[in-house]
C-alpha positions as a printed Julia matrix, in Angstrom:
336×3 Matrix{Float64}:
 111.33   60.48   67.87
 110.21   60.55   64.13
 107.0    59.3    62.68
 105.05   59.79   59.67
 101.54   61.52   59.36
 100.15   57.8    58.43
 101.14   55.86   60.96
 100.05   59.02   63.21
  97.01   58.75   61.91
  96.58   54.73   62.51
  97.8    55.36   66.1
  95.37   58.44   67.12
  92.33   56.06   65.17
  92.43   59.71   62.24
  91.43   60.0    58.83
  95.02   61.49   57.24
  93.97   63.72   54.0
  96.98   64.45   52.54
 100.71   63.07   52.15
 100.94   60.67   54.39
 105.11   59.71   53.93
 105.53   63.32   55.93
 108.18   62.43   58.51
 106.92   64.43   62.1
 109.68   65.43   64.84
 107.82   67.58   67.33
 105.33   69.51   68.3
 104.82   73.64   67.99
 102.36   76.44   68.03
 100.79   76.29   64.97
 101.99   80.57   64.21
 105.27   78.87   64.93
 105.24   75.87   63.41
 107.87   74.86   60.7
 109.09   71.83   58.54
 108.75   69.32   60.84
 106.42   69.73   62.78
 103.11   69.3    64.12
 100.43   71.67   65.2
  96.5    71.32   65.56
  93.33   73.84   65.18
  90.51   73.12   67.57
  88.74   76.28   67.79
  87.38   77.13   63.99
  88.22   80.88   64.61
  91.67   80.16   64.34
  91.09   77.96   61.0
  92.67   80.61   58.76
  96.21   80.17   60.21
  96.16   77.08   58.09
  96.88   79.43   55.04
 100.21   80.82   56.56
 101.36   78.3    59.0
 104.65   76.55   58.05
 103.58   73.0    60.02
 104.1    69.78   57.84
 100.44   68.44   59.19
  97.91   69.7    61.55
  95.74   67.78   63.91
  92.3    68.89   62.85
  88.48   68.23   63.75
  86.38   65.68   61.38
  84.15   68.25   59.79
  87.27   70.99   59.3
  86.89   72.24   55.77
  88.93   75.88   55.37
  90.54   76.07   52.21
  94.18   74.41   52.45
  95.97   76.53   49.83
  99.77   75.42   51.17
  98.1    71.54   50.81
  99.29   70.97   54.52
  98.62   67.23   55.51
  95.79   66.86   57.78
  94.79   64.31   60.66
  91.2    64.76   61.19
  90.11   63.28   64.64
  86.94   63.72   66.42
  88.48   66.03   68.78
  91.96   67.5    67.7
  92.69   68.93   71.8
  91.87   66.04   72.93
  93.98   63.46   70.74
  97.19   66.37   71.63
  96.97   65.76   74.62
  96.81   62.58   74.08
  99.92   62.52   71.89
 101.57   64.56   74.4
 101.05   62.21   77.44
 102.39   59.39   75.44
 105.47   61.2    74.72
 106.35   62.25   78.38
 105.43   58.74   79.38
 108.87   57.93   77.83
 110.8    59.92   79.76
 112.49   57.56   82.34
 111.02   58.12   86.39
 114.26   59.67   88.5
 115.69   57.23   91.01
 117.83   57.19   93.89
 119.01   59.44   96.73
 121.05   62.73   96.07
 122.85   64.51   98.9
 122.6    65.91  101.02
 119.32   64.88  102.0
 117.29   63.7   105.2
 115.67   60.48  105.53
 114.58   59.26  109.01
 114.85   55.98  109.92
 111.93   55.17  111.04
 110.51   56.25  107.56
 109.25   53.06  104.91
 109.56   54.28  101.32
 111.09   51.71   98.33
 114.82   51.47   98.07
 114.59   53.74   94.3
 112.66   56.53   95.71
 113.97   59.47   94.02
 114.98   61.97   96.74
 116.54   65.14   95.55
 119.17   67.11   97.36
 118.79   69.32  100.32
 115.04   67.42  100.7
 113.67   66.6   104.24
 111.27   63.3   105.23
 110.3    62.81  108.86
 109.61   60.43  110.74
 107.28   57.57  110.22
 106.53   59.32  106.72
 104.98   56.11  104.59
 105.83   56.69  100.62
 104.47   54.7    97.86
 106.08   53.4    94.4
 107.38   55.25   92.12
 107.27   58.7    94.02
 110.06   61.02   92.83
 110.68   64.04   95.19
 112.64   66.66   93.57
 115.17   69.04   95.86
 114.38   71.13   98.8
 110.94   68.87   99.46
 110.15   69.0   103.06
 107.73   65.93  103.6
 106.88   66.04  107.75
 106.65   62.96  110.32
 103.76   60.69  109.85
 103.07   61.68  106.52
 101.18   59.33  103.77
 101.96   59.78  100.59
 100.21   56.92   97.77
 102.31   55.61   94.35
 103.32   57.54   91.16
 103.42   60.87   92.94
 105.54   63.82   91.44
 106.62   66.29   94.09
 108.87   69.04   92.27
 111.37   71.49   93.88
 110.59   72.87   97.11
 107.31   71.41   98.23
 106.41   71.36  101.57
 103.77   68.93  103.03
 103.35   69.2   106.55
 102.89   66.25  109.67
 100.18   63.96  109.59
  99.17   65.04  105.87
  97.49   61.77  103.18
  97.61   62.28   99.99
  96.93   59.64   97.47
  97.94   57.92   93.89
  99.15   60.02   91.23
  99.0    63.38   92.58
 101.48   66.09   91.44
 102.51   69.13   93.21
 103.92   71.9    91.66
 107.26   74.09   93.02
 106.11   76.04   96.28
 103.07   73.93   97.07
 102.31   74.21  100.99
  99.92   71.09  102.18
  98.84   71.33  105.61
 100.55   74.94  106.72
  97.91   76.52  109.7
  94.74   77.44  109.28
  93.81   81.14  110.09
  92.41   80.66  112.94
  92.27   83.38  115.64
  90.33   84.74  118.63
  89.81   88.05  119.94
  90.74   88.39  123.45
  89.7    90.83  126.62
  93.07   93.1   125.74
  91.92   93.37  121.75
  95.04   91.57  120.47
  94.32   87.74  118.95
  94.42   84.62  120.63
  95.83   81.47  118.08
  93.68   78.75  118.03
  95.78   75.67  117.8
  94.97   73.9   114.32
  95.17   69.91  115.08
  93.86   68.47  111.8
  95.14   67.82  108.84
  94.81   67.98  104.93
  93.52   64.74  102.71
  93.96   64.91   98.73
  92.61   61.94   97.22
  93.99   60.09   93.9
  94.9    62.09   90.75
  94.64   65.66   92.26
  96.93   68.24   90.91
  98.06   71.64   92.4
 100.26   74.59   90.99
 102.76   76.04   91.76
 102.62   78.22   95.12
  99.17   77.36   95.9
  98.46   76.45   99.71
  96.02   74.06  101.56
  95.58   74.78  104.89
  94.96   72.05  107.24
  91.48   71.76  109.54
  91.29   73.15  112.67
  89.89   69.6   113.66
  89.26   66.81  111.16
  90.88   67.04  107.72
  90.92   69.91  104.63
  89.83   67.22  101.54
  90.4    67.92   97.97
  88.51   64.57   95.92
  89.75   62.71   93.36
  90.66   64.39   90.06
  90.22   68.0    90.82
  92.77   70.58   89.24
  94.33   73.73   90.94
  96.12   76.34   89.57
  98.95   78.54   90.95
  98.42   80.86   93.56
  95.37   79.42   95.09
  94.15   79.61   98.71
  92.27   76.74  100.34
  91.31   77.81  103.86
  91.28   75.32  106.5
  87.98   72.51  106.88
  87.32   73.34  103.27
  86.0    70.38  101.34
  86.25   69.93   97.99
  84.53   67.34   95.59
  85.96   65.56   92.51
  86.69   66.83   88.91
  86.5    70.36   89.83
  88.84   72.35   87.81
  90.34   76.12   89.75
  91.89   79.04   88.13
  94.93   80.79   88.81
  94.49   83.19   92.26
  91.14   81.71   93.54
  90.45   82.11   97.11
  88.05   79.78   99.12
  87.4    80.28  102.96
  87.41   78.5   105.65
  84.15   75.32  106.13
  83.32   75.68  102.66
  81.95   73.04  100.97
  82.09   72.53   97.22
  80.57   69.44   94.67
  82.06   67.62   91.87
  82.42   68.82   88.51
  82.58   72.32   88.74
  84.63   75.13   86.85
  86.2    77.8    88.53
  86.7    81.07   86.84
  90.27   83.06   87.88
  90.45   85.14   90.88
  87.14   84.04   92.61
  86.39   84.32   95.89
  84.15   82.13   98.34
  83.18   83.47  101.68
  83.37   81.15  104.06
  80.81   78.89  105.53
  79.11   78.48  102.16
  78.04   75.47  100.23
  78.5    74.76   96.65
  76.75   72.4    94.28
  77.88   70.18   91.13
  78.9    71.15   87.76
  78.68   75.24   88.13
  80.78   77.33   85.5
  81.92   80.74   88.07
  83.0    83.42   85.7
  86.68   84.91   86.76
  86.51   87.56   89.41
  83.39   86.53   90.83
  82.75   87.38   94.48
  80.09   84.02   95.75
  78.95   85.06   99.56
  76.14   82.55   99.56
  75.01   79.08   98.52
  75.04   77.67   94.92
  72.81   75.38   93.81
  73.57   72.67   90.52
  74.19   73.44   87.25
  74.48   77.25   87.3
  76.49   79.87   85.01
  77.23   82.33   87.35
  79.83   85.76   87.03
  79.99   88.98   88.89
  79.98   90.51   92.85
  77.97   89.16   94.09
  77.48   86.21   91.52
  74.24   85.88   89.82
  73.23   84.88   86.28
  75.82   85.27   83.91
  73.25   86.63   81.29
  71.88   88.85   84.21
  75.23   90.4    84.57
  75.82   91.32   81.28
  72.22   93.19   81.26
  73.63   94.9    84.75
  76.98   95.61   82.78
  74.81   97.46   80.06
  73.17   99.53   82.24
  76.33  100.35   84.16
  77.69  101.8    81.09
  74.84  103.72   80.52
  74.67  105.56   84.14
  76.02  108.62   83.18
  74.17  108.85   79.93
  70.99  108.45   82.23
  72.1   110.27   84.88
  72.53  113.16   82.03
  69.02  112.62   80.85
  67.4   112.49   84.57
  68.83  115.7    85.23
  67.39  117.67   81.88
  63.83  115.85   82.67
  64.35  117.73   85.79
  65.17  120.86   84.84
């Protein structure tokens, strides 16, 4: 697809400064960029690659003024990540949806999906499994009896969403996904070896939830594991069973979140966190990555370390970590 930086501009409501008869074909890092092609700068730190880059136009911010020595043409836009993205959706929404049934693949009989369900090859769906419109299901998908799944959902290659499971409109689930797999739930016995305790719930994930690639929800012990609407996980997350999630939350890569507990809406989750279990969690928290949160969190907090406490706290701590041995040194001659 071709299009000039004007009628960009018109279409993504920018200001073009510049040439705009440039003729655009894609999209590319803008230390990568050549004739061509698009790019964007949203954070100002990275405003003097406009001096080098090889892009024919950059998405920029309305106030962006950096010298422009290579006169690239400019789109200014009130938020230049945001109107990518934006650009970006617009393009995959051209892509046509998959249809039909490859083989070999398993449908049950007793399962109601539309006739132009895409089912990929070597994919399983069990019995009295209930699919909406427009779902595609890419090969090796295991979806298990008496699962719900809503319309415009993207399963890709070997997802696995276990009996009993709901999950709702416009959810996509990345390559290794596991929805509903046992919760860890064991009991120590007379003998000291570990009685399984049977988990008989199951996991919910409302509308427009997404989730990476080899990240696993476990279902509830009783009752259901929810993720809400809109909330974001990355690969290689654990959600431990009778967790509940809120909505809008966003989760880095490796998080960890035991079992019962309970977090708000609009919160962002650092990489490699971990929640003990148990534990409630407010709204709109920013958890730094590699945070270790045994105990309740209130609203609103910027929070980092082990345990978590005051992000501006723990980089006073962090000084005076670095400074042990240096006061260590000086304890010891005060001594002497």
């Amino acid at each position: 697809m071709e299009i000039t930086t004007g009628t960009l501009a018109s279409l993504v409501h920018g200001v073009i400064e510049g040439d705009p008869n440039v003729v655009l074909s894609g999209f590319a890092k803008i230390e990568e960029a050549g004739q061509g092609q698009l790019s964007f700068i949203a954070n100002p730190k990275y405003s003097h690659f406009i001096e080098s880059t090889n892009a024919s136009a950059l998405l920029v911010s309305s106030d962006f003024n950096h010298p422009n020595p290579k006169g690239v043409a400019l789109i200014k836009v009130a938020d230049p990540y945001a109107t990518l993205a934006e650009l970006l959706r617009l393009i995959q929404s051209q892509i046509p949806r998959k249809t039909g049934r490859q083989q070999p693949s398993f449908v049950d009989e007793s399962a109601s999906l539309p006739a132009d369900t895409f089912v990929g090859a070597f994919s399983y769906i069990g019995k009295n499994a209930s699919i909406g419109k427009d779902v595609e299901i890419y090969p090796q998908c295991y979806i298990g009896d008496d699962v719900e799944i809503g319309d415009n959902c993207k399963f890709y290659p070997g997802v696995k969403i276990y009996d009993g499971c709901k999950i709702g409109n416009n959810c996509i689930l990345h390559s290794g996904v596991v929805v509903g797999s046992d919760g860890f739930g064991f009991a120590p016995n007379a003998e000291g070896a570990y009685d399984k305790i049977p988990q008989t719930g199951i996991v919910v994930l409302e509308d427009d939830v997404e989730i990476g690639a080899n990240t696993t929800v476990d279902r509830a012990t009783f009752g259901c594991t929810r993720i809400g609407k809109g909330t974001k996980l990355d690969n290689l997350i654990m959600v431990a069973h009778n967790v509940e999630i809120g909505r809008n939350n966003v989760f880095a890569a490796q998080t960890g979140v035991a079992g019962s507990t309970k977090i708000g809406s609009g919160n962002r989750i650092g990489g490699q966190v971990g929640f003990s279990g148990h534990i409630k969690v407010g709204d709109n928290n920013e958890i730094g990555a590699q945070s270790g949160v045994p105990g309740n969190v209130g609203d609103g907090n910027k929070i980092m370390g082990y345990p978590a406490v005051d992000r501006r706290k723990f980089a006073k701590n962090l000084v005076y970590i670095n400074r042990l041995e240096e006061l260590f040194d000086e304890l010891r001659k005060t001594k002497k």
